[in-house]
One Martini backbone bead per residue (centre of mass of N, CA, C, O) as a GRO file, in nm:
protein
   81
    1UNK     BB    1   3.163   0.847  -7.140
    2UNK     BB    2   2.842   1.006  -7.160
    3UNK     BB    3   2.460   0.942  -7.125
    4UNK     BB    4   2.202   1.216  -7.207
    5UNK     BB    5   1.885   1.347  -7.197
    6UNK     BB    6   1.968   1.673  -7.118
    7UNK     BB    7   2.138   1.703  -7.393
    8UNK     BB    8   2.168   1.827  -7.724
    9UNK     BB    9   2.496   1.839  -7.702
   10UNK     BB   10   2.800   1.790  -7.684
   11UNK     BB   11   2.995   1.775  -7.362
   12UNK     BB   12   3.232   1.952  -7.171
   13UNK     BB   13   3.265   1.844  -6.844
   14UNK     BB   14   3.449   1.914  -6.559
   15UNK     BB   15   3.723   1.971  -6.364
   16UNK     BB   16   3.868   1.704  -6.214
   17UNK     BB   17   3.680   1.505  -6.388
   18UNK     BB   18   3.629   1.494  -6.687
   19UNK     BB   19   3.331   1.482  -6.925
   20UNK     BB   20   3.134   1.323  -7.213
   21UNK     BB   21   2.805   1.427  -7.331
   22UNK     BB   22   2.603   1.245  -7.506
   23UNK     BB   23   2.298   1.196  -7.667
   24UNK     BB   24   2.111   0.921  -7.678
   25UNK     BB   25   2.047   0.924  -7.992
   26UNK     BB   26   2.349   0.975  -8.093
   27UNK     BB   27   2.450   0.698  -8.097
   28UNK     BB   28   2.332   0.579  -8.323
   29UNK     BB   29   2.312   0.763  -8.572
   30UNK     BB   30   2.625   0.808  -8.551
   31UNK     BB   31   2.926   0.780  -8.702
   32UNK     BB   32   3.206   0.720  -8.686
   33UNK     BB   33   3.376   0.925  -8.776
   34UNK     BB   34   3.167   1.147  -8.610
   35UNK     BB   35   3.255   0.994  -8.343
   36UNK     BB   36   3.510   1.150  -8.348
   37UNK     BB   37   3.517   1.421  -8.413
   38UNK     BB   38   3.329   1.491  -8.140
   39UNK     BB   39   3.587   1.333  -7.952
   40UNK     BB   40   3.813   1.526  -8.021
   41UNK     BB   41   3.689   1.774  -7.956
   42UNK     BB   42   3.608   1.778  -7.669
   43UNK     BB   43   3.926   1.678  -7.576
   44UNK     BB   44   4.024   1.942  -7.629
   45UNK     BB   45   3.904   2.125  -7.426
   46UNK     BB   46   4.043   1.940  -7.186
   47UNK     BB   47   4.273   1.989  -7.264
   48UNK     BB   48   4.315   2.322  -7.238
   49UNK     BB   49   4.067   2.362  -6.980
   50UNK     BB   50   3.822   2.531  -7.040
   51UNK     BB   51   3.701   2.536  -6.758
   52UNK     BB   52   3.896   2.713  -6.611
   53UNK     BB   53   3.873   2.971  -6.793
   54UNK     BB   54   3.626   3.050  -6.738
   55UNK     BB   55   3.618   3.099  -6.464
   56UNK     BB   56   3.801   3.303  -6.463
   57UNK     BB   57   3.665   3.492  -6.608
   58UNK     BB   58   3.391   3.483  -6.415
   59UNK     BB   59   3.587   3.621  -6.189
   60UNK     BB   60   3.651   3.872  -6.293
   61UNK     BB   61   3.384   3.997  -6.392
   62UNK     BB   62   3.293   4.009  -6.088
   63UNK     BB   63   3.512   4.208  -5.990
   64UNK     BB   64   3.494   4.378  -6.292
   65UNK     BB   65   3.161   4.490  -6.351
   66UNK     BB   66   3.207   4.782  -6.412
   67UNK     BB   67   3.371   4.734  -6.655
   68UNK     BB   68   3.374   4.747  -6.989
   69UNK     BB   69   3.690   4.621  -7.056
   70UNK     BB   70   3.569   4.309  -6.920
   71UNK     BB   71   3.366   4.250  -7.122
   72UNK     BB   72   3.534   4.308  -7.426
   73UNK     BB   73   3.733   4.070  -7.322
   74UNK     BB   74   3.559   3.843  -7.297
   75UNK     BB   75   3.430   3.835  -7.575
   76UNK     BB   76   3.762   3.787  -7.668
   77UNK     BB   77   3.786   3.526  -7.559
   78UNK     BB   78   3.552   3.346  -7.618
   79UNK     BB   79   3.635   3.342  -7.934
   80UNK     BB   80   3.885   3.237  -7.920
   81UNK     BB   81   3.792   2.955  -7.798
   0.00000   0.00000   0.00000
């Protein structure tokens, strides 16, 4: 759990090592309670891999850029997640 002055909302970042990070402004502002509701979404997203498989559509989608139901699906796919 890390604060960052970069980002405007709570974000699950990193692939081998993921960690969280939160806006700086954010921690005093939050309760406690909001602030687990918050870590306990973003631990959900890393507990997923959520990072892994976006990688994976996003390799995808660059070998069938021609096809358009390969938009379709990662829009689906998306939505999903």
């Amino acid at each position: 759990l890390l604060d960052s002055k970069r980002v405007s909302g709570p974000v699950a970042t990193g692939f081998w090592s993921p960690c969280i990070l939160l806006p700086t402004d954010w921690i005093d502002k939050l309760s406690a309670e909001c602030r687990e509701a918050v870590l306990a979404h973003e631990l959900s997203h890393i507990a997923r891999h959520d990072a892994f498989w976006n990688l994976l559509i996003q390799m995808v989608c660059c070998v069938f850029w021609f096809q358009p139901l390969g938009m379709l699906a990662r829009r689906q796919l998306r939505l999903e997640m």
